[in-house]
KOLMAR-618095 format. One record per residue (C-alpha): residue in three letters; x, y, z. Coordinates in steps of 0.02 Angstrom, whole numbers, padded with zeros to 5 digits, always signed. Example, Ala and Ser with C-alpha at 12.3 -4.5 7.8 and 13.67 -1.06 7.14 Angstrom:
# KOLMAR-618095
Ala+00615-00225+00390
Ser+00684-00053+00357
//
This chain:
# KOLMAR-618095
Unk-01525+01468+00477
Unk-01395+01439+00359
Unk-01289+01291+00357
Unk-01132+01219+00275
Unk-01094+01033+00241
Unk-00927+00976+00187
Unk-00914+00786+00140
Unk-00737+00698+00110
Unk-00745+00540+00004
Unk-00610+00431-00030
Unk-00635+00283-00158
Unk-00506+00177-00194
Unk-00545+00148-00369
Unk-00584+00326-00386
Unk-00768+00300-00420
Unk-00913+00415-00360
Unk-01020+00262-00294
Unk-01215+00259-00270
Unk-01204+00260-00109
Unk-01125+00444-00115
Unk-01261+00489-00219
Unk-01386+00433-00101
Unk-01302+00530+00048
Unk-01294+00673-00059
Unk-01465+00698-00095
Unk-01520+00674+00066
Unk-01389+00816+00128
Unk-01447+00946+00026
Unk-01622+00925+00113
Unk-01508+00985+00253
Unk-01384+01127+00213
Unk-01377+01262+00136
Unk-01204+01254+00032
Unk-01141+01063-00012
Unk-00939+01040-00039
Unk-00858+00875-00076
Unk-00678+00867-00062
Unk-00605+00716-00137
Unk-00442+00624-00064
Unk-00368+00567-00231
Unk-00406+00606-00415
Unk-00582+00540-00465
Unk-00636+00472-00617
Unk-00714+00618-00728
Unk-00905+00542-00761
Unk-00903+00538-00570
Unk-00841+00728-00547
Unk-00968+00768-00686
Unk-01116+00678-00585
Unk-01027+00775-00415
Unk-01044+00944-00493
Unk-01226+00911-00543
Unk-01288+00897-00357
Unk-01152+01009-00262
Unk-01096+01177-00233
Unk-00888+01155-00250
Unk-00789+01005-00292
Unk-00614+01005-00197
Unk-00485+00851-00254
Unk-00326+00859-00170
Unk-00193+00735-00137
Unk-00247+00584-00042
Unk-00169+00632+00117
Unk-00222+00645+00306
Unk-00374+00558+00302
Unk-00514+00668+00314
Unk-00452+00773+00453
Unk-00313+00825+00326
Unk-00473+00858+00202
Unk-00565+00957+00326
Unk-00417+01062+00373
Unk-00388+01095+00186
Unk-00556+01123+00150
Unk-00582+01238+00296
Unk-00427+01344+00296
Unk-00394+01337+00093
Unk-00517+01289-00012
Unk-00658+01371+00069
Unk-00574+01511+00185
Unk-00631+01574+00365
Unk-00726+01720+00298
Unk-00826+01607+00194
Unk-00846+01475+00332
Unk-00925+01632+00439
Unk-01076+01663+00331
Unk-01149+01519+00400
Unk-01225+01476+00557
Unk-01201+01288+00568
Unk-01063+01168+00506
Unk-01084+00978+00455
Unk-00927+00901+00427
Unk-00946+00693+00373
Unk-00856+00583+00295
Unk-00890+00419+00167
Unk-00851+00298+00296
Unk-01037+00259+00318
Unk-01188+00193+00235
Unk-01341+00299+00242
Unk-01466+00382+00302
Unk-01565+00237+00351
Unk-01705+00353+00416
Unk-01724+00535+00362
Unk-01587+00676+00425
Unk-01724+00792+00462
Unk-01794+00678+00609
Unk-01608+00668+00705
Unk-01600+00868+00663
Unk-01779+00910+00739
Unk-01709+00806+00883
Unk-01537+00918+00918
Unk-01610+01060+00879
Unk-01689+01036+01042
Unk-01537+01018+01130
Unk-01426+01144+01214
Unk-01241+01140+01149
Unk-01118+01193+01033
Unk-01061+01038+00954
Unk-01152+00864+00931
Unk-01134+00690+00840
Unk-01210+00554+00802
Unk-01116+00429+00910
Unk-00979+00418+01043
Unk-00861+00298+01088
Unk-00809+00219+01270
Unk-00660+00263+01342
Unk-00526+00123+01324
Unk-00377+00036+01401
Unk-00235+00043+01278
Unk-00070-00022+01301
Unk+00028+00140+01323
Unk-00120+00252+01359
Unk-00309+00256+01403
Unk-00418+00312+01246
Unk-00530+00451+01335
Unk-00718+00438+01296
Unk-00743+00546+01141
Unk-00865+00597+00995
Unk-00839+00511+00833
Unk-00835+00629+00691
Unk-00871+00535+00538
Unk-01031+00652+00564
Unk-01038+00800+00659
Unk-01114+00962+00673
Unk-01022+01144+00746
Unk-01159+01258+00798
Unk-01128+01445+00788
Unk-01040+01498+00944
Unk-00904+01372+00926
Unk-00890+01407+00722
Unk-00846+01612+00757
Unk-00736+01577+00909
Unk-00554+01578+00906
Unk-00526+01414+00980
Unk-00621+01324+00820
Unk-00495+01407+00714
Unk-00329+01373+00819
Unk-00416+01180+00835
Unk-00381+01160+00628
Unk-00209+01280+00644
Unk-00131+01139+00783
Unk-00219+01002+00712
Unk-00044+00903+00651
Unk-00095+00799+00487
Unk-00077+00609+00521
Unk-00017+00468+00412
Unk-00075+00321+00492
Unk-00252+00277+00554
Unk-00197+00281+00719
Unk-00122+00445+00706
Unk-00292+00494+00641
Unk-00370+00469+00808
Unk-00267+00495+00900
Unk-00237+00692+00831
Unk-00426+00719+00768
Unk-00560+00609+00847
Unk-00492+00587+01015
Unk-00430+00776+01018
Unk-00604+00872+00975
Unk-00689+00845+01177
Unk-00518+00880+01256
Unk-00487+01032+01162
Unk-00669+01106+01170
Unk-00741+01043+01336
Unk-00619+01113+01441
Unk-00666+01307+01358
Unk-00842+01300+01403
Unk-00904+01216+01246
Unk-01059+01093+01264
Unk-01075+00932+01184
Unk-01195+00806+01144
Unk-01228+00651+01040
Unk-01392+00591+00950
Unk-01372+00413+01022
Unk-01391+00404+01201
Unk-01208+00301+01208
Unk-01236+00240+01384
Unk-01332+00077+01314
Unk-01157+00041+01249
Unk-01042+00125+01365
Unk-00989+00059+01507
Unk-00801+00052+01584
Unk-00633+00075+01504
Unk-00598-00120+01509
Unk-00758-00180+01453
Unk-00796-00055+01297
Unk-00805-00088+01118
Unk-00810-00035+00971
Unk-00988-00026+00973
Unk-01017+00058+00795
Unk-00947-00089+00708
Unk-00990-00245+00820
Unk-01152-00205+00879
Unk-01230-00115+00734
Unk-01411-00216+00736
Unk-01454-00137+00908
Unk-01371+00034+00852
Unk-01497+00049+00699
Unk-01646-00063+00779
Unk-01669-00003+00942
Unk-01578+00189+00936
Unk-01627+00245+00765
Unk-01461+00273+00702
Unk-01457+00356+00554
Unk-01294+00275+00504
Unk-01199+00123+00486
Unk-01017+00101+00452
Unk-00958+00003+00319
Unk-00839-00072+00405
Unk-00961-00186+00492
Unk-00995-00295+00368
Unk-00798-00338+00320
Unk-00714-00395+00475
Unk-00655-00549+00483
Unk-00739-00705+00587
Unk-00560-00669+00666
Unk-00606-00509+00723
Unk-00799-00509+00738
Unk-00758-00652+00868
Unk-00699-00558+01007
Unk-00873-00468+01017
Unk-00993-00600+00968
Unk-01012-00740+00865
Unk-01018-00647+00710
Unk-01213-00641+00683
Unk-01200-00453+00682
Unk-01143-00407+00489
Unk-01290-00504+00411
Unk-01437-00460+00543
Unk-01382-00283+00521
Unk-01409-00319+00309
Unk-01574-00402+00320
Unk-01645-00279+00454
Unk-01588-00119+00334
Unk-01668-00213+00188
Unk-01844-00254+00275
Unk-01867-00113+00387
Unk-01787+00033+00330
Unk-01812+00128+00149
Unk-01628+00132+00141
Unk-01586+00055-00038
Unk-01510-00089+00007
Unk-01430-00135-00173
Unk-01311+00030-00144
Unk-01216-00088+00010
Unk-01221-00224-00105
Unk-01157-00152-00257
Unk-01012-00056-00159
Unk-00975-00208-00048
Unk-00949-00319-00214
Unk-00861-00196-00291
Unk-00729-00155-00162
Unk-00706-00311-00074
Unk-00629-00474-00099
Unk-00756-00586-00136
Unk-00714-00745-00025
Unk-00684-00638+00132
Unk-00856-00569+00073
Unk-00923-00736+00085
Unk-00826-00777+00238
Unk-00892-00604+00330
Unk-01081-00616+00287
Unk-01100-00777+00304
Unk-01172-00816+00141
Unk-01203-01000+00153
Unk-01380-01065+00089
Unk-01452-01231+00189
Unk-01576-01271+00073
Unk-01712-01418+00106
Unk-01705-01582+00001
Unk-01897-01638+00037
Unk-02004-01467+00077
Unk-01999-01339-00061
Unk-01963-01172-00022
Unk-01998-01083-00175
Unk-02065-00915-00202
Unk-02068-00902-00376
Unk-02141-00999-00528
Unk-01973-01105-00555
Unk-02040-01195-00716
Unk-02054-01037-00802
Unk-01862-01003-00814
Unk-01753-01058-00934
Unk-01644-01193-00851
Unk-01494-01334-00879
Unk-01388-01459-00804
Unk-01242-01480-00891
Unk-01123-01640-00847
Unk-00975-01727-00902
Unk-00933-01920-00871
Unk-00782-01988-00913
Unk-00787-02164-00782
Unk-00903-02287-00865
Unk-00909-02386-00704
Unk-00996-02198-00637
Unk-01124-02184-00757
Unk-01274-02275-00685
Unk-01216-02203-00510
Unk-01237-02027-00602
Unk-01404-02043-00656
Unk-01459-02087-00484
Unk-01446-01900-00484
Unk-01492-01852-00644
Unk-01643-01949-00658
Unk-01708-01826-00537
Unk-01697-01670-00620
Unk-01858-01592-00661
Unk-01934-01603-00833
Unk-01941-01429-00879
Unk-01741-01437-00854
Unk-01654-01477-01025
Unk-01488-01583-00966
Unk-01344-01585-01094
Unk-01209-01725-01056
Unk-01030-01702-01116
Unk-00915-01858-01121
Unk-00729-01892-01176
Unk-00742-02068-01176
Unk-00837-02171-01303
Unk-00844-02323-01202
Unk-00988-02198-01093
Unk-01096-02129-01260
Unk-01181-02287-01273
Unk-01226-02316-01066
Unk-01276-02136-01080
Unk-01375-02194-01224
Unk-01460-02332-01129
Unk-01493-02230-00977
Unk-01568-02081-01066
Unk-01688-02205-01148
Unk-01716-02284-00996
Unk-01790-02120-00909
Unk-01918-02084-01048
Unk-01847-01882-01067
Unk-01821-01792-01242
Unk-01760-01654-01149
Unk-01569-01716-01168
Unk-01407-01677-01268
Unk-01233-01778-01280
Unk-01102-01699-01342
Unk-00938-01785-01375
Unk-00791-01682-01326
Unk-00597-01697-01339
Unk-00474-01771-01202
Unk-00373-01629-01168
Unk-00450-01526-01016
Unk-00556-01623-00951
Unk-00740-01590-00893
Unk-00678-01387-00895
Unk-00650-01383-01097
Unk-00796-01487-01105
Unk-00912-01346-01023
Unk-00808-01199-01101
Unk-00765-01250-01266
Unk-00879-01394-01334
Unk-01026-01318-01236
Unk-01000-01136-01271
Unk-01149-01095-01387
Unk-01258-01161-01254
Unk-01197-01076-01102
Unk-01294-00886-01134
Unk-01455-00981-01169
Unk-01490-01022-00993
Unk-01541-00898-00858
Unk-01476-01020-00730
Unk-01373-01181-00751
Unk-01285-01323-00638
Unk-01132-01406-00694
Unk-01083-01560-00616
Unk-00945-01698-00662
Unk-00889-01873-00595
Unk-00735-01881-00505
Unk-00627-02030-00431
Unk-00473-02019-00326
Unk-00299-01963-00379
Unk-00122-02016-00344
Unk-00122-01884-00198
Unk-00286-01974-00113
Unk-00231-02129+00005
Unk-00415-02222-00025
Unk-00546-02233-00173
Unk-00667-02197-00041
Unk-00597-02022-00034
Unk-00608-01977-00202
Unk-00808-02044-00209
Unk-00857-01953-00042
Unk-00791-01783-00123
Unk-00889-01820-00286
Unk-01038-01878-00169
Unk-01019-01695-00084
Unk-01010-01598-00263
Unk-01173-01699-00325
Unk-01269-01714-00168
Unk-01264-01522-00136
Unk-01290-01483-00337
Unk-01439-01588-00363
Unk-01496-01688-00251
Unk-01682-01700-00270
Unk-01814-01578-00379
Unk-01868-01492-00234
Unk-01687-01439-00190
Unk-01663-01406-00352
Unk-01806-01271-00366
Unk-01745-01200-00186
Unk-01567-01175-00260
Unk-01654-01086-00391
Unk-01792-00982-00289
Unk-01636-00936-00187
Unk-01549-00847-00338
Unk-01711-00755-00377
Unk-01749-00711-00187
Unk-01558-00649-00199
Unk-01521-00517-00365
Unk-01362-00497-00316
Unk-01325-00682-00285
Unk-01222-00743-00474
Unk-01121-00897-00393
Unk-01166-01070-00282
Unk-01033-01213-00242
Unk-01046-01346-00131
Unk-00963-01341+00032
Unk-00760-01397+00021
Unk-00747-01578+00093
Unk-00698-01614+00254
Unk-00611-01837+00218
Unk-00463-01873+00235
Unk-00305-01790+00171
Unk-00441-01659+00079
Unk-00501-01575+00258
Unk-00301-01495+00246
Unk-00294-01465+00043
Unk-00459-01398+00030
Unk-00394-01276+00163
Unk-00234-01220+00066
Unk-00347-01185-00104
Unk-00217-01080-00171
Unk-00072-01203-00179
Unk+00017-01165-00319
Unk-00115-01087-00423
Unk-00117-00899-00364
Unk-00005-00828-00522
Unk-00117-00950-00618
Unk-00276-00869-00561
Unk-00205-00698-00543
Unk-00165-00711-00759
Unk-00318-00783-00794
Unk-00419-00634-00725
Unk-00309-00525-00824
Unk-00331-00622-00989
Unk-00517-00603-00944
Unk-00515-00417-00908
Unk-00596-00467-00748
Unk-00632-00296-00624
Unk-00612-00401-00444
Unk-00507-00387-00298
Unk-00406-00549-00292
Unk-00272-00576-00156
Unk-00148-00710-00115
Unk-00187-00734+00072
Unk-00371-00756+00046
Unk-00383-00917-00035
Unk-00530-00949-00137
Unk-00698-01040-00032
Unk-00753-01148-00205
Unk-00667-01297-00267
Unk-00715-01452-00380
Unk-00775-01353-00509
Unk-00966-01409-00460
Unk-01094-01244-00456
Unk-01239-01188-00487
Unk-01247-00994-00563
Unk-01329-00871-00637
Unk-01260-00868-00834
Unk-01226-00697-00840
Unk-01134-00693-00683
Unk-01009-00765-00777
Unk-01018-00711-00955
Unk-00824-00669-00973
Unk-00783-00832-00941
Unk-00937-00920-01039
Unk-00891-00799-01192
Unk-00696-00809-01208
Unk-00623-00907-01339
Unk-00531-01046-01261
Unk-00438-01171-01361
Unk-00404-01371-01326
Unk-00217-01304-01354
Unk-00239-01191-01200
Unk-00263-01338-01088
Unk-00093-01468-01045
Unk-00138-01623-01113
Unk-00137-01806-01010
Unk-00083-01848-00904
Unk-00113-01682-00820
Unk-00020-01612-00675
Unk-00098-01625-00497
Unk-00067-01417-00495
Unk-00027-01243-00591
Unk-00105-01270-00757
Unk-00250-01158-00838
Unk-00387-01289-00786
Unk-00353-01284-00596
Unk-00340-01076-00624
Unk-00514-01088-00697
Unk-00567-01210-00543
Unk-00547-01051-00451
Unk-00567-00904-00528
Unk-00771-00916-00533
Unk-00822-00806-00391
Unk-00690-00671-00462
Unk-00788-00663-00632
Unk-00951-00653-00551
Unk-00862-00502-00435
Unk-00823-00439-00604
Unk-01009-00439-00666
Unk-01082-00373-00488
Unk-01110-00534-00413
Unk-01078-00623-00237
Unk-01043-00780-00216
Unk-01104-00902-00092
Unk-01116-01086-00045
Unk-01256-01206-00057
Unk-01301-01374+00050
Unk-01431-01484+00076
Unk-01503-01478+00267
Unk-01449-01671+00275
Unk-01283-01637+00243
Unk-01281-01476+00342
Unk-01288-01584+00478
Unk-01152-01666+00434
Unk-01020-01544+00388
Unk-01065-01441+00546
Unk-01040-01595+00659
Unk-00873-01626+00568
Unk-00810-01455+00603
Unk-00860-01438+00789
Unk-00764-01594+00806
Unk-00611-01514+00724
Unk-00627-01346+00835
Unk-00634-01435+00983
Unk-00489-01576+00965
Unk-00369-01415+00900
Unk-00433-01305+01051
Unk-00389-01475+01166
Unk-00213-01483+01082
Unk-00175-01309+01128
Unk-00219-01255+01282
Unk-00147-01088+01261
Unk-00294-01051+01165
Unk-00398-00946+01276
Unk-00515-00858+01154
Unk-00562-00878+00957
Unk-00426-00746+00904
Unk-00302-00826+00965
Unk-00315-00974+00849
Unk-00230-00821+00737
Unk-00072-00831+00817
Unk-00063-01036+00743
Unk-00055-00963+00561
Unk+00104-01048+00512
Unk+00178-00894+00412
Unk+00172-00801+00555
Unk+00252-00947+00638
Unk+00388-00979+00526
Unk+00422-00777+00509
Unk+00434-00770+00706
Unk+00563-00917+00690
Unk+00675-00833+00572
Unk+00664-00697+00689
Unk+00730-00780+00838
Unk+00843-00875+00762
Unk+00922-00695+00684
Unk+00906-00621+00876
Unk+01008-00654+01023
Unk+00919-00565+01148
Unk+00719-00566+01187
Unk+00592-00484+01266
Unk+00429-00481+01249
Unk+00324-00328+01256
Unk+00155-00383+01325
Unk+00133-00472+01514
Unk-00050-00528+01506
Unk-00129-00664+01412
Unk-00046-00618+01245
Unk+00116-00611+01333
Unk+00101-00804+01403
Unk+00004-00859+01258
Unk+00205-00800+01151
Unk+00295-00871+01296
Unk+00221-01044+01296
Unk+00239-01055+01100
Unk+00406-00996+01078
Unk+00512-01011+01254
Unk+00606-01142+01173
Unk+00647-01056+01053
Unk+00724-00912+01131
Unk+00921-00898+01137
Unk+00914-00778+01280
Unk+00748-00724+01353
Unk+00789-00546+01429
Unk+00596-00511+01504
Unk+00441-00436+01497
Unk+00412-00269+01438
Unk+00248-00177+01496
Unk+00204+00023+01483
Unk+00276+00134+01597
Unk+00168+00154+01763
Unk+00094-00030+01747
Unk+00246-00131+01808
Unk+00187-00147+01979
Unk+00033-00238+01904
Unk+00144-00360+01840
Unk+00253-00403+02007
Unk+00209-00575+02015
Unk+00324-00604+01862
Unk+00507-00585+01869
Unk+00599-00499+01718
Unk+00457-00369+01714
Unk+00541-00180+01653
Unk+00441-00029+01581
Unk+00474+00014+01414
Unk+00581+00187+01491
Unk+00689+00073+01564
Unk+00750-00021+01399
Unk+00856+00055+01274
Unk+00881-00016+01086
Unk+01026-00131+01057
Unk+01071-00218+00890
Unk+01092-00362+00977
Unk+00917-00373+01062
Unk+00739-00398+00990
Unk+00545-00363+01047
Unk+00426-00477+01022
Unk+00242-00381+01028
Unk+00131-00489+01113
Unk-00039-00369+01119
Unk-00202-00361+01048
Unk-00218-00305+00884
Unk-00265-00144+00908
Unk-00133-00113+01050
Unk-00013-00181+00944
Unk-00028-00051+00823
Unk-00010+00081+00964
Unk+00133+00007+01037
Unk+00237-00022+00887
Unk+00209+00160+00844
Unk+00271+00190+01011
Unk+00421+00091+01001
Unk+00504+00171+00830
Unk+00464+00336+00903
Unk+00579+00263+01049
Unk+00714+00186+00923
Unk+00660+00030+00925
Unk+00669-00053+00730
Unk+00701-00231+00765
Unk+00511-00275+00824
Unk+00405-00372+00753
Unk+00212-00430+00807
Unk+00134-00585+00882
Unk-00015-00582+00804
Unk+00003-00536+00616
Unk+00194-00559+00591
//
């Protein structure tokens, strides 16, 4: 039998990844004839590697997701009479990682079956806003047998099919459209996964493929797993579950299947910002202070703690710490302040080590020109190094307390005892792709709320910085940075840029130095983005005791906000208390006369309650046409035929996310341009 497999790959830098390699190979074990058609130009080392391993090479515009590819590929590129020679179609996409188990397995499997068209998965039919999504076949892989290839209805299916622009549109005109169009000819289907584990009524089904990917791959053998599933946000992973899924589904592909597992790495790091990364994965490492965890010979590695003192009064409470760094650690001290060399003096004597260094640096930058400019031959000896400082409260902090607890935080969770000092470092060697450990962001004081606004003013700062560094990272400004206090453990060539650039004393303000927006508070935050840069994730580090801690601190803050808003009636809807979508819902009303608000359920009251008061002239409810007698309880309840855009009058879309999407699709279709969404405003 021959077959014909045709795989569309998008990249957004327009790299030919690994991971497409890897898919590649495994596909020609398959079919016959390989074609890649590319949506966007590619960069020409990748086409190169393409050509090497494929039949054609299409790029075309980046256009109509890959049913636009398909179509093209199908109608133009390839031709119908071409398409005919073979018996058997695959048609995938790059929106998935894999195989995790070998093709030929899933293929002896369908071969068994009886029908003219199969996938891998479907998905449950679904209650949208304006519509029910039908159950369906998802074709990021699927397979067109040879009675269905020849007919005429395959070929009118790709003639109709009307390109889409928006990922909705892509559903909605490909995915959802290929068991309506061919079941209702004759044409049998069937899927590899038996989807009625997942499936079970329009109001209850999910989006299995990304939220419940461990069972998918564990328990059904499915070959696949989309990409997707390990970047939602905690936001989004929360409707579903409690967000355990992304990381079981990594450490399950890496132990039990041959899949590579440094190809999801390497393309997750490369395409993703790296503090959502963090955020997604879950990559905090509780680490034991007494019991030692480590796997590998520790001592043989080439190791350093470097820290800077400045506060005299500090120094003794310092080497409380430092006096319980391992021997076969060197430690180099840095000070500004010659009142400390001689206490440093004392105290090195006083420990019995010839392992140390102090090096006297200039006042002008702080402990940050003291690790980057008076410590820079050092840096790229060290396979692994800790920097730590001393720290006391500023202006901004209203007790001295404050500032100690945060240094307390940085130096507990850096060093606090040999053992946790060799599990910080067994944890970068259990953990190639790991280049970056901070300590957790403190949770005193006026610091729970800054810590929690890390960009401040320092975005543009940041944002220069990575371009002065020729940094390769995704950097954004509404996904602050996870690591402050300029306290980490890494691996040195992680972050070689930054170790290797030339800074100057002159490129840091001198005292006294702002609180905000100068190079050092740019550099505070720009070390996950350099490790990004090298191919390295970033994570954070704690000690079990103070685990403890931190999680007690932050159940207590969850449940005293959830208690002082009651209209919080699931995790997502803590997103609709993001104050720019507050204040941009404010300017809105108070531009807008008239209001209603599209949306009569949960969503609906959850708008109501938080901006009633705010409303000039509340108009009503708006639901989809056909539901309004679900809604007669409420008064003010029209369907969305009965309403007619006015200048004067305003929609507020008060909807899940994904029906939001829908509906305000729907609505400028209708005329409707003033509009403007609850949830992500």
């Amino acid at each position: 039998m021959k077959s014909l497999g045709i795989l569309v790959i998008y990249d957004t830098d327009g790299r030919v990844d690994d991971y497409h390699i890897y898919l590649l190979m495994a596909l020609k074990k398959i079919v016959s004839r390989l074609v890649v058609v590319c949506n966007g130009e590619m960069q020409k080392d990748g086409v190169v590697s393409l050509k090497e391993i494929v039949d054609d090479v299409f790029i075309r515009e980046n256009k109509g997701y890959d049913a636009g590819a398909f179509k093209e590929a199908l109608t133009l590129f390839l031709g119908w009479d071409k398409v005919w020679e073979y018996d058997e179609l695959v048609l995938l996409n790059d929106t998935c990682y894999g195989p995790l188990y070998p093709l030929e397995v899933m293929f002896g499997e369908m071969a068994a079956r009886d029908c003219d068209y199969w996938a891998v998965t479907r998905g449950g039919a679904m209650n949208q806003t304006t519509s029910v999504w039908p159950e369906h076949v998802q074709p990021y892989f699927w397979v067109v047998r040879s009675r269905l290839l020849r007919s005429s209805e395959f070929t009118r299916f790709w003639d109709e099919l009307c390109v889409p622009f928006t990922y909705l549109e892509a559903i909605t005109f490909y995915e959802l459209r290929i068991r309506e169009f061919f079941s209702g000819k004759g044409f049998k289907e069937e899927t590899y996964v038996d989807g009625d584990y997942f499936i079970t009524n329009a109001d209850k089904n999910f989006p299995y493929i990304f939220h419940d990917s461990y069972r998918l791959i564990k328990n059904h053998r499915c070959p696949f797993v989309k990409r997707k599933a390990f970047t939602f946000s905690n936001l989004e992973m929360s409707n579903y579950n409690s967000g355990e899924t992304a990381r079981k589904t990594l450490d399950y592909i890496a132990k039990q299947t041959e899949y590579p597992v440094d190809l999801i790495w390497k393309n997750l790091i490369r395409l993703n910002d790296v503090n959502a990364l963090q955020s997604s994965l879950h990559l905090n490492y509780v680490l034991p202070v007494d019991g030692c965890m480590a796997s590998v010979e520790v001592p043989t590695k080439n190791i350093a703690v470097f820290a800077h003192l400045y506060y005299p009064d500090l120094i003794e409470h310092c080497f409380e710490y430092i006096n319980g760094i391992p021997d076969y650690i060197d430690i180099i001290i840095t000070t500004s302040n010659q009142q400390c060399t001689a206490i440093i003096n004392e105290c090195i004597e006083k420990s019995g080590r010839d392992n140390y260094q102090i090096i006297e640096t200039e006042n002008r930058g702080r402990e940050i020109s003291a690790l980057l400019i008076a410590c820079k031959h050092l840096l790229m000896k060290y396979e692994y190094l800790c920097f730590v400082h001393d720290k006391k409260s500023n202006s901004a902090l209203p007790y001295p307390s404050v500032g100690q607890s945060f240094m307390d935080v940085m130096w507990e969770n850096s060093i606090k005892s040999s053992n946790y000092i060799a599990n910080v470092i067994s944890c970068f060697e259990s953990n190639p792709f790991l280049g970056f450990l901070s300590p957790p962001k403190p949770y005193a004081s006026y610091l729970a709320t800054l810590c929690n606004q890390a960009w401040i003013l320092n975005y543009e700062k940041t944002s220069d910085l990575a371009k002065r560094l020729k940094l390769k990272c995704k950097i954004s400004p509404d996904i602050p940075p996870f690591d402050l206090g300029t306290t980490f453990w890494c691996r040195a060539s992680a972050l070689r840029p930054l170790f290797e650039h030339e800074f100057k004393y002159e490129d840091f303000h001198p005292e006294p130095m702002p609180t905000d927006a100068t190079i050092s508070h740019a550099i505070e935050r720009i070390f996950p983005y350099v490790a990004q840069s090298e191919g390295f994730y970033s994570g954070v580090m704690m000690t079990d005791e103070y685990a403890s801690l931190y999680t007690t601190n932050l159940q207590y803050v969850v449940e005293k906000f959830v208690l002082a808003n009651p209209n919080i009636t699931q995790f997502s809807d803590i997103n609709y208390h993001n104050s720019s979508s507050y204040n941009k819902i404010m300017e809105f009303l108070a531009n807008t006369e008239k209001i209603y608000i599209y949306g009569a359920g949960n969503y609906g009251d959850a708008c109501t309650k938080r901006f009633r008061s705010a409303i000039k002239d509340f108009k009503g409810y708006i639901v989809s046409d056909g539901r309004k007698q679900e809604n007669r309880m409420l008064d003010n309840v029209y369907e969305v035929s009965e309403i007619t855009p006015r200048d004067d009058e305003g929609i507020i879309v008060a909807l899940s996310r994904v029906n939001e999407q829908e509906v305000m699709l729907e609505l400028r279709k209708r005329g409707f341009t003033n509009c403007i969404s609850f949830s992500n405003a």
